[in-house]
N, C-alpha and C positions, 0 to 999 in steps of 0.2 A: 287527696284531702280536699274538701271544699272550704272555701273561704267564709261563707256565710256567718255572719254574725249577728244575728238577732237584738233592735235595740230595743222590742218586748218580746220575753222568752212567753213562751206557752208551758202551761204548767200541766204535767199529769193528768190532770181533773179536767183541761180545757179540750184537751187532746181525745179525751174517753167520749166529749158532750160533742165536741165539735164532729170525730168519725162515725159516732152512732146515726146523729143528725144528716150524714150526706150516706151513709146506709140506707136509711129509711125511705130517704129521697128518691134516692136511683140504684142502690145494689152496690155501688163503691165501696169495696172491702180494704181498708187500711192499715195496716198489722202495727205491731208495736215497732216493728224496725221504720216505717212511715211515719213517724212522729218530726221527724226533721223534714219530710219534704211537706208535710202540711204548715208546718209552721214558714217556710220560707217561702212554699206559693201564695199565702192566705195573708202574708205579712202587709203585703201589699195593701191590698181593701183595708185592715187596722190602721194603715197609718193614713190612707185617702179618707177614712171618718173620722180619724182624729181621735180614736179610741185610743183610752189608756192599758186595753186589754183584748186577750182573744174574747172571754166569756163578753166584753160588751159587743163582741163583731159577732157570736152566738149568738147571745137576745134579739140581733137585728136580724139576723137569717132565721130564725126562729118564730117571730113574733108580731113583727113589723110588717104593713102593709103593702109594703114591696119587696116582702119576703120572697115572693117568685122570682123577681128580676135579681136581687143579690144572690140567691140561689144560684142562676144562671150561669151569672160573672164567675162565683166561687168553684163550680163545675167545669165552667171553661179555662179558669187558672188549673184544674188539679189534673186534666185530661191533657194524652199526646197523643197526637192523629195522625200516625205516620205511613201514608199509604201511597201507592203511583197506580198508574197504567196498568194492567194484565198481569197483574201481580197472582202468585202460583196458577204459571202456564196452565199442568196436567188436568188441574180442577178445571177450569175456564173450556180445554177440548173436550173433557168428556161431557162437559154442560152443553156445550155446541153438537158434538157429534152422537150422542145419545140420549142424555136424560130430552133436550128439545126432543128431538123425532121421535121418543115415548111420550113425551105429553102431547106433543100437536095430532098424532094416531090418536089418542083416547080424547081429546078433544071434535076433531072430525068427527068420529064415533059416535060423538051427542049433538054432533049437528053444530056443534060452537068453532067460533074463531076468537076467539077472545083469551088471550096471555095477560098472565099477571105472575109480575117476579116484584119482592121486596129486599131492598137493597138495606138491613138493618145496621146501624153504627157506620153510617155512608161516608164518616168522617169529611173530608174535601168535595167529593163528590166522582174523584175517579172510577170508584168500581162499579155505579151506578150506568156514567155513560160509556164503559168499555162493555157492560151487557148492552144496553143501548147498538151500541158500534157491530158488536159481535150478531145481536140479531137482524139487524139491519142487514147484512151480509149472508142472512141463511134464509133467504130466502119468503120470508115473510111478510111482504108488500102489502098483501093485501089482510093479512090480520088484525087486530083491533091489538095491539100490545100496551100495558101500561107498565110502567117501570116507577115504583116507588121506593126512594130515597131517604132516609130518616138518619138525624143523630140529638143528641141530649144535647150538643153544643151551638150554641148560638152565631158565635164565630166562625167555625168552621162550613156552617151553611152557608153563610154568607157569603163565602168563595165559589162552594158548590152553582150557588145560586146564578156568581158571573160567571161560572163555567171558562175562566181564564188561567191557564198553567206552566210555570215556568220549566225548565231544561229537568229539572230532579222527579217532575212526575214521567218523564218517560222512560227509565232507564232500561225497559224492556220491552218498550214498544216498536213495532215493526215499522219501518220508515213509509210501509203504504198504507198505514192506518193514520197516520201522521198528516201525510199527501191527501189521502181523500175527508178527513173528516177535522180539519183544524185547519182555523184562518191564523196567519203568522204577523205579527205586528209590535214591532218596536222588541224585539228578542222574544217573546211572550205567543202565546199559542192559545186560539179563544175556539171552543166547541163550536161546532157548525148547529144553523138553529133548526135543521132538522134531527139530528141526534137529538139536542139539545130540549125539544117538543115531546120525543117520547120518555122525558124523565119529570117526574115532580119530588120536589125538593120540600119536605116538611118537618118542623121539630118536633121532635117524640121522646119522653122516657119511658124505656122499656116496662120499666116499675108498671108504669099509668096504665093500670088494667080496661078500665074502659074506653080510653082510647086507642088502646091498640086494638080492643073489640070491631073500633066503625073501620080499620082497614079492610075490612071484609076479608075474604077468603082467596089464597094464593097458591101459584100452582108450583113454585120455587121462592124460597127463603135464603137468601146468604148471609152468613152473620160469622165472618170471618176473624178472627184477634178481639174479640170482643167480651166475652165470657170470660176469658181468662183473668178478668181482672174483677169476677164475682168469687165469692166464697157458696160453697156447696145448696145452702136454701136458696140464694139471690138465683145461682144458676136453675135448680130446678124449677122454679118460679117463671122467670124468662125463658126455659126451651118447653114446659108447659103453657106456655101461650105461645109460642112456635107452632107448637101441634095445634093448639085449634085452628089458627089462621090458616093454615094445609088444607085444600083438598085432599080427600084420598086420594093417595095414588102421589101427592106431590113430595119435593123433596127440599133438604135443609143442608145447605151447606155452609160446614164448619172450615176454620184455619186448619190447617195441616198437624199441629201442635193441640188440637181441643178433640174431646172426644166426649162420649153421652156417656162412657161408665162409668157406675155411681149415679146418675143424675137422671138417668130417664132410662124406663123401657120399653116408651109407646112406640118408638121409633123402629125399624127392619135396617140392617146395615147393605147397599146390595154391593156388589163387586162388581165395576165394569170397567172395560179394557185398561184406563189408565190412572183411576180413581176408584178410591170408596166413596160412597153418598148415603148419607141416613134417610129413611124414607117413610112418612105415615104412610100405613099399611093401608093394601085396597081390599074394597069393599069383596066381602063374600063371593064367589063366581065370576071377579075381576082376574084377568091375567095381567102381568108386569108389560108386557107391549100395548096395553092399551084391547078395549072390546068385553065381550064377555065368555068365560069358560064355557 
């Protein structure tokens, strides 16, 4: 039982205006059983304006010329970022040990050295620099790699951003990953600023069609625990602009719990050694290792 007690209830009508509104916004699907945790994270900002009502904290996310910034706050009250270190191993080595050495083959093949992964819903900024970490390690010194980082939360960048992590983002990290790419100070663990160079940290909703257009084009997408919390259009909306952002040939990886059926079928599922990975398909006379037929 939760203790919560509400000393302005949200009513039915505020509840329908207020979820459609953070729908619209970013995909945030709210069900009728969420009726209590909007009212108890949102209660907050009501009583910081001194509102006698949800609907007046509506009209101001709504209407109000700092409607983006209240927005923000109210997104980052409704959202839980709960991520570490090399979180699902299997995904992570078959990323290292095949899907890279299929794309750097078909990149070689056109003459390019140039990587680009997008770390989408980057929450804190862990999985961002454990790709970071991980390529760094395989061998690609002399590549141009860009690792972009993205989430809707304001907050939670801003961690990302100082790249400083206490004992619970490691709980599966390898103690020489530890050793060679974090500085230790005062209990606290700060990225080293070479990892720390190949990541850029920016705010993004997925919704924002046009700006997830200037991300340009990637050759891997991860977008791990993130969709699950869209209802069936939000999803095919966001893993349709997954596919554009793809090169042919590149690939999308989902949490181990999300899958594309129902939701997409531009996507090829491939099967290798120790994961599945969903893949925009290659171009005509393309082989999967990379060249041409």
């Amino acid at each position: 039982m939760f203790n919560f007690t509400p000393d302005i209830p949200m009513t039915n009508e505020e509840f329908r205006l207020m979820r459609e509104l953070i729908y619209q916004h970013c995909g945030l699907h709210f069900s009728e059983d969420n009726k209590y945790l909007l009212e108890k994270r949102l209660s907050k900002q009501v009583r910081l304006h001194k509102f006698k009502s949800f609907k007046d904290y509506y009209y101001l996310l709504r209407y109000s010329k700092t409607r983006d910034d209240e927005l923000a706050q109210a997104i980052d009250l409704l959202t839980t970022n709960e991520t570490y270190f090399f979180r699902e191993e299997s995904q992570l080595r078959t990323f290292v040990e095949e899907v890279i050495p299929e794309i750097k083959k078909r990149r070689e093949s056109e003459g390019s050295r140039k990587l680009r992964i997008w770390s989408a819903g980057c929450s804190t900024g862990e999985e961002p620099y454990t790709l970071a970490m991980l390529l760094h390690r395989a061998g690609l010194h002399d590549w141009n790699i860009d690792i972009i980082g993205t989430d809707i939360s304001q907050r939670v960048l801003q961690v990302a951003r100082k790249g400083v992590y206490g004992p619970s983002s490691f709980r599966t990290t390898d103690s020489r990953y530890i050793q060679d790419y974090f500085e230790e100070s005062e209990g606290k663990y700060r990225i080293v600023d070479e990892v720390r160079r190949m990541v850029n940290i920016s705010h993004l909703n997925l919704f924002d069609n046009s700006r997830v257009s200037l991300l340009g084009h990637m050759d891997a997408i991860f977008c791990r625990n993130v969709i699950i919390y869209f209802d069936l259009e939000a999803k095919k909306k966001v893993v349709e602009n997954f596919f554009q952002r793809l090169h042919p040939g590149g690939f999308l990886m989902l949490g181990h719990s999300e899958s594309l059926i129902n939701v997409s079928t531009r996507f090829a599922l491939r099967h290798f050694t120790h994961d599945m990975v969903y893949q925009h398909p290659l171009k005509s006379g393309d082989q999967p290792g990379g060249g041409r037929l």
